[in-house]
C-alpha positions as CSV (number, residue, x, y, z in Angstrom):
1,X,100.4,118.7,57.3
2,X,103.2,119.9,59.7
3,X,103.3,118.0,63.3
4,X,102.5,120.5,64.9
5,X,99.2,120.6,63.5
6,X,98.0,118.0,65.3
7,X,99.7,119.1,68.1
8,X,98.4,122.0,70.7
9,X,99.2,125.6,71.5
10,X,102.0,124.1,73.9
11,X,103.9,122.8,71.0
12,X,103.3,125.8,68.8
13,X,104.5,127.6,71.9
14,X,108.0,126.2,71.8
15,X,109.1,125.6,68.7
16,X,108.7,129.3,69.0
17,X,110.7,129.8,71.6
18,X,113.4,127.7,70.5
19,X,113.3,129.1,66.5
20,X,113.6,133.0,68.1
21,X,116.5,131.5,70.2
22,X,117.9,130.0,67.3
23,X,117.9,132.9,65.7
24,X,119.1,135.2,68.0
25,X,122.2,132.8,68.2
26,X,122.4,132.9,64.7
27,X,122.9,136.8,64.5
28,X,125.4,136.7,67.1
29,X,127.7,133.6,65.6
30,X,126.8,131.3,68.4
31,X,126.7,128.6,66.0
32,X,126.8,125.4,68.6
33,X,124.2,126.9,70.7
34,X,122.1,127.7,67.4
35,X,122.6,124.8,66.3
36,X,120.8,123.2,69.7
37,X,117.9,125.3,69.5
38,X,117.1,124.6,65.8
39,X,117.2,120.9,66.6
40,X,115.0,121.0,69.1
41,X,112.7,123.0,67.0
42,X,112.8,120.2,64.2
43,X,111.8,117.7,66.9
44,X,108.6,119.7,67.2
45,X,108.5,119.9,63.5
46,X,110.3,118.4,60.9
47,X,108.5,120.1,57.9
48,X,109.7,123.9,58.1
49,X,111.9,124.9,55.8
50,X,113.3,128.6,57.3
51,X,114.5,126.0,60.1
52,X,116.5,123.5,57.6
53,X,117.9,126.5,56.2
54,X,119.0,128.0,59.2
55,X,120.1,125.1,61.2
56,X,122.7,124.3,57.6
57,X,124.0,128.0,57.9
58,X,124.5,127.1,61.8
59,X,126.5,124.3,60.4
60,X,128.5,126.2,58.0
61,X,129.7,128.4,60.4
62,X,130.4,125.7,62.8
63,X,132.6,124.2,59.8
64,X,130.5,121.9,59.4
65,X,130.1,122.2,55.9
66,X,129.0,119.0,54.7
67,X,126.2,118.0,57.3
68,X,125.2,121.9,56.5
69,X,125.0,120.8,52.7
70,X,122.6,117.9,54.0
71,X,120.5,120.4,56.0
72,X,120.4,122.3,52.9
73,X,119.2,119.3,50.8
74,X,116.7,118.7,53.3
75,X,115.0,122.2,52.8
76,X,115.1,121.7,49.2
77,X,113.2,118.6,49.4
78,X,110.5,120.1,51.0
79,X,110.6,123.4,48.6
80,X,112.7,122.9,45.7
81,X,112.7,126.6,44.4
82,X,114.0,127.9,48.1
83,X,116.4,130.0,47.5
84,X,118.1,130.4,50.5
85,X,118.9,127.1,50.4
86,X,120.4,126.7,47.1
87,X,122.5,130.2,47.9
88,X,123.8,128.6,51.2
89,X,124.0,125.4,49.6
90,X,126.9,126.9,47.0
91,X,128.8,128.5,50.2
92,X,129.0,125.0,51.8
93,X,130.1,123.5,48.1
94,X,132.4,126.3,48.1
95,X,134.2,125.7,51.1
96,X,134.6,122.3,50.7
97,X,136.2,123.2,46.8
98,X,133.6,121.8,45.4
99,X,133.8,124.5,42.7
100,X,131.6,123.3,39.9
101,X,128.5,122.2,42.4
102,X,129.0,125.6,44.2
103,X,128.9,127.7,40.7
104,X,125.6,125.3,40.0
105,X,124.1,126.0,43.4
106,X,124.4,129.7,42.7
107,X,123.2,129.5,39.4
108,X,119.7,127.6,40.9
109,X,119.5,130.0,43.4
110,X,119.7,133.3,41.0
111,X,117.3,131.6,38.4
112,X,114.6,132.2,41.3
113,X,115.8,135.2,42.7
114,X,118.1,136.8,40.1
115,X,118.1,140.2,41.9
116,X,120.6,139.2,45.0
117,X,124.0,140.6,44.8
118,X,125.6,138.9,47.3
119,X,124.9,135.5,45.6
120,X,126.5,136.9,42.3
121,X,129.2,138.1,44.7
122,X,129.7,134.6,45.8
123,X,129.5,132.8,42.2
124,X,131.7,135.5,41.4
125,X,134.7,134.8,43.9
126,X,134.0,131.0,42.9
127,X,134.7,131.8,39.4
128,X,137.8,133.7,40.5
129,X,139.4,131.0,42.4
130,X,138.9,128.8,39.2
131,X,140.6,131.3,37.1
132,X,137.6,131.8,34.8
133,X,138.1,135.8,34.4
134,X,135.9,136.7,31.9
135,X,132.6,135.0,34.4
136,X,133.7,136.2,37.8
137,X,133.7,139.9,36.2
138,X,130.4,139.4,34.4
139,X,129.4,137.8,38.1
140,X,130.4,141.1,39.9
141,X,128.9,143.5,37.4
142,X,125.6,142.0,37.4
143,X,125.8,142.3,41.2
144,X,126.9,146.0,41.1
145,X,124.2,146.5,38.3
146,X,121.7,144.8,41.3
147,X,123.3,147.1,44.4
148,X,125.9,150.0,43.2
149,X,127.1,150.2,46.5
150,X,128.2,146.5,47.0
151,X,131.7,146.6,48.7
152,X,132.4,143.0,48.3
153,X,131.5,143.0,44.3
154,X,133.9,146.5,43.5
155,X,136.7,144.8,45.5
156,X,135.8,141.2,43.6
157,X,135.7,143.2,40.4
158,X,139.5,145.1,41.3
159,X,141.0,141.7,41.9
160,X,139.6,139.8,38.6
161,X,141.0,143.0,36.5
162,X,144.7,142.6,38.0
163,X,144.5,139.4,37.1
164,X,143.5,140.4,33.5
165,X,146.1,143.0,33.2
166,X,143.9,146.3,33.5
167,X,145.9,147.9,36.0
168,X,144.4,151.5,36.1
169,X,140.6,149.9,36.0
170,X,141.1,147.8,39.2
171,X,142.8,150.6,41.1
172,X,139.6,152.6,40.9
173,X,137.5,149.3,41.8
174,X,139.4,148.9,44.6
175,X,139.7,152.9,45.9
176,X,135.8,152.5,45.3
177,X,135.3,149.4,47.5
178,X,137.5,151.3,50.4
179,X,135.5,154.6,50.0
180,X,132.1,152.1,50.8
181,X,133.9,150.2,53.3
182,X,135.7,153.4,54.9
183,X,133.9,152.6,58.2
184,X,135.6,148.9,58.1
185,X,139.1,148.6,59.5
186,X,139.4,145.0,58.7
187,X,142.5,143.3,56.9
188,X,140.2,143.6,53.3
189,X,140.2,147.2,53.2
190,X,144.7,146.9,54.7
191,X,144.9,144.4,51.8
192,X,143.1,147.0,49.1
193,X,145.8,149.7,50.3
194,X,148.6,147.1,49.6
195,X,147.1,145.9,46.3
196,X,146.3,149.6,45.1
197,X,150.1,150.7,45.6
198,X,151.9,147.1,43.8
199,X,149.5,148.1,40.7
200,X,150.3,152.1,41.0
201,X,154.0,150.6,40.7
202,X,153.3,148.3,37.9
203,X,151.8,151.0,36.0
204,X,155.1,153.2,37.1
205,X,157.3,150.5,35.5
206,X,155.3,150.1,32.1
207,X,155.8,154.0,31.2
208,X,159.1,153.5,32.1
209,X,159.5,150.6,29.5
C-alpha cells in the first residue's frame, strides 16, 4: 500500500504535478530543479519506483553519481527486476570507474530486458575502457543486431577494431556511424573524420612496407 492511498484526491493531485514537472525538467537537463520536484513527490510517496529512478538519473546528471547509485538501490528494493534501474545504476558505476559493478549492473539489466541497444552500447564502452576487446565488440554487435541504425554502437564498434588492428573494418564502422549521425555536428562525428584519415594513413604505410 502506497501513502497515498490513504491519502485523498489532493495528494494524488500533486504528486502529479510535481512528477510531470520533474519530468519536464528531466527532458530539458534541468537536473537541480528536477531533482526538487522529484523529492517532493517522494514526500507524497515513497513507494514509486518510476520516481527513484528518475530522481537517480537527476542525480547523475547533477554529478552526483553516488547518491544517484543509492536512488537507484532504492528502486530496486522495491522492484528488483526494474530495469531502468539496474541500466542507470551501471552509468553511475561507470562514472565513478567502478568498472566491474557497472559491466554487472548492465548485465542485470539486459537479463530482463535483453533487447535494449543502448545498454549493450554502454557495457560495451565499459568493456572498452578496460581493454577487454574481444567483449566490447560482441557488446556492440549484439546492439547493432538489436537497432542497425545505432550511431553510438557503429562508432563503439570502429574504435574497439583500431584497437585490434583491423584498420579497413573500423573505417567503414566509423563512415557508417557519420552517415547516421550526418545531422549531428558535434565533436564525435569531428573526432570520426580525424580517426578515419590516421587509419587511411596507417593502411598507406603498411603497403608501403
Amino acid at each position: 500500500m502506497t501513502n497515498l492511498e490513504n491519502g485523498d484526491i489532493r495528494d494524488l493531485k500533486a504528486f502529479e504535478s510535481w512528477v510531470n514537472e520533474g519530468d519536464r525538467l528531466l527532458m530539458q537537463k534541468e537536473y537541480v530543479a528536477a531533482l526538487i520536484c522529484y523529492d517532493s513527490a517522494l514526500e507524497l510517496n515513497k513507494d514509486d519506483v518510476k520516481v527513484w529512478d528518475n530522481r537517480g538519473v537527476a542525480l547523475s546528471g547533477a554529478g552526483r553519481y553516488s547518491d544517484a547509485i543509492e536512488s537507484f538501490e532504492i528502486s530496486l528494493d522495491l522492484k528488483p527486476d526494474d530495469f531502468q534501474a539496474w541500466s542507470n545504476m551501471g552509468v553511475s558505476m561507470a562514472a565513478l570507474k567502478r568498472f566491474e559493478e557497472a559491466i554487472n549492473c548492465f548485465d542485470r539489466a539486459l537479463d530482463i530486458k535483453p533487447e535494449d541497444s543502448n545498454t549493450w552500447d554502454n557495457r560495451g564502452t565499459v568493456l572498452f575502457s578496460l581493454t577487454r576487446y574481444e567483449e566490447a565488440l560482441e557488446s556492440f554487435n549484439e546492439s547493432l543486431k538489436v537497432n542497425p541504425d545505432d550511431a553510438k554502437a557503429w562508432a563503439g564498434k570502429g574504435s574497439v577494431l583500431k584497437f585490434m588492428g583491423n584498420y579497413e573494418e573500423a573505417i567503414k564502422c566509423l563512415e557508417k556511424f557519420i552517415e547516421l549521425a550526418s545531422g549531428d555536428i558535434s565533436s564525435q562525428v569531428e573526432e570520426a573524420w580525424a580517426m578515419i584519415f590516421d587509419l587511411k594513413l596507417l593502411l598507406s604505410q603498411k603497403k608501403d612496407e
